[in-house]
N, C-alpha and C positions, 0 to 999 in steps of 0.2 A: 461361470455363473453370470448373468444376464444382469443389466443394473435396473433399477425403477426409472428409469428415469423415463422411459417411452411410456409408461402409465403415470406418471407423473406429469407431461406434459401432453398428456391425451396422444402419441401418435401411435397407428394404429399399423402402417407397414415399418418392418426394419432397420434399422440402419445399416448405411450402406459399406461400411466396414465398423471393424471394431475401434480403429485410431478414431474417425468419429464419434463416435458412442463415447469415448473417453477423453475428445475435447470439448462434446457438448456437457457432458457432466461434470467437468471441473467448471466451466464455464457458470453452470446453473447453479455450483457448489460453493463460487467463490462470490456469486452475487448473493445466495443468500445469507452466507457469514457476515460478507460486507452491509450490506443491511441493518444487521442487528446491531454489529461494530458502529455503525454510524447514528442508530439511535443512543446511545452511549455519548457519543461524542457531541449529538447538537444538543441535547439538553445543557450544554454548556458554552454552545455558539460556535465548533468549530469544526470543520469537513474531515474529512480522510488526510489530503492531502496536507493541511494546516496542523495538524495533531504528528504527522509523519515530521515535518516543518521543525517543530519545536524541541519533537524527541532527536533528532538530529542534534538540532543545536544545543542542547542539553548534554549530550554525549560531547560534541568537541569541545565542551568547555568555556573558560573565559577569553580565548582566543578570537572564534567562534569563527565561521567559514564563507569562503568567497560565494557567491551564489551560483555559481558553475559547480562549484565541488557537492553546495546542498544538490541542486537539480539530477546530477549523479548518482546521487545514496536514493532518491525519495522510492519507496517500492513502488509507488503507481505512478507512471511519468506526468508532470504537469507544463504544457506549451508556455506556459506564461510563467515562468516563477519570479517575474517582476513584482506581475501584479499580486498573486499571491501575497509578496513579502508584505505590500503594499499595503490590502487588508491588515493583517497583522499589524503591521506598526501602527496603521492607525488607532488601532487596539491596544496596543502598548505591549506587546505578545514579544514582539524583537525592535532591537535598534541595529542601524547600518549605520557604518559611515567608510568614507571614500578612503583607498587605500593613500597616505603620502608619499610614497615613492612611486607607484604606480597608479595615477589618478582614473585611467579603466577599471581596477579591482574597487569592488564596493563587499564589506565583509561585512555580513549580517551574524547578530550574538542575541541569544534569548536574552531577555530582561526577567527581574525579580517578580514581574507579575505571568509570564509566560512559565518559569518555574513553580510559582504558587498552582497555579492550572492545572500542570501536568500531574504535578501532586497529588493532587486532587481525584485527577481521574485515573492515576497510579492504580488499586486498587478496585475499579471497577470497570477496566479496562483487563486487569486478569482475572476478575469475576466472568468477564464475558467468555475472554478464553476459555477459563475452566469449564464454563456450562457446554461452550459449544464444540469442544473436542477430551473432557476431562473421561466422557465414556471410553476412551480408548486406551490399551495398556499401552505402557512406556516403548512397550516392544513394538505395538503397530505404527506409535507415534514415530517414533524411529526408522521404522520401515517406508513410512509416506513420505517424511522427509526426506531419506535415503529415494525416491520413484523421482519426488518432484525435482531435487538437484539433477537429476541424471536426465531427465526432461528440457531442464534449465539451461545443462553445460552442452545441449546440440545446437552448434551455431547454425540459425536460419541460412537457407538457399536464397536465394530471389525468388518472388514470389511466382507462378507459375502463371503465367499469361494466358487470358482467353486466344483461341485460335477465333481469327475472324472467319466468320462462314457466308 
């Protein structure tokens, strides 16, 4: 069965296989989610990536983790997560401080106002989920999760090079 998605974005011949058609539509599916996720999140001043930031740190605890280990977990990769943290602290979201036996390690830990936040949007952060996937039975949620792992766990090739012509 054929997706919307070529009426959806107006095009009017084919697509050129089906693997297309279904990285254009996770593509168009993951930005609209992300979307509404992120009107969620700036009504309270913070990105995707800064809200991923916190839940992180929130989970490892009073510990809290070197900034190589955050930049690893974040779902959406971010080139800078200096600067990121950087926002943040100036916020009072996280504190860093410099490893003592390793003065390269700098370990960033949410602070009690980076806790209060998440808190916060605890609740309407699974509102959004709910609304933008709660149509689906447990079984197909299941099933999509089970498509996208098995998507996730094929290690890329190098990317396939134009031939010069």
């Amino acid at each position: 069965m054929p997706s919307h998605l070529a009426a959806d974005i107006k095009q009017k011949k084919r697509f050129t296989s089906l693997e297309q058609e279904a990285f254009l539509l996770l593509k168009r599916t993951t930005s609209e989610l992300a979307e509404i996720g992120d009107q969620v999140l700036k009504a309270s001043g913070l990105s995707g990536p800064q809200y991923n930031v916190l839940r992180i740190l929130r989970g490892a605890g009073a510990k809290g983790l070197a900034c190589g280990e955050i930049s690893e977990r974040l779902i959406t990769r971010d080139p800078d997560i200096t600067r990121l943290l950087d926002r943040m602290q100036k916020r009072g979201l996280v504190s860093r401080r410099r490893d003592e036996a390793d003065r390269r390690v700098i370990t960033a830990r949410i602070t009690s106002a980076g806790l209060d936040l998440l808190a916060r949007l605890d609740a309407p952060v699974n509102a959004t989920h709910r609304e933008q996937l709660g149509h689906l039975t447990k079984q197909q949620l299941r099933t999509l999760i089970g498509i996208l792992d098995v998507v996730r766990q094929r290690k890329p090739t190098k990317p396939i090079s134009r031939r010069k012509t």
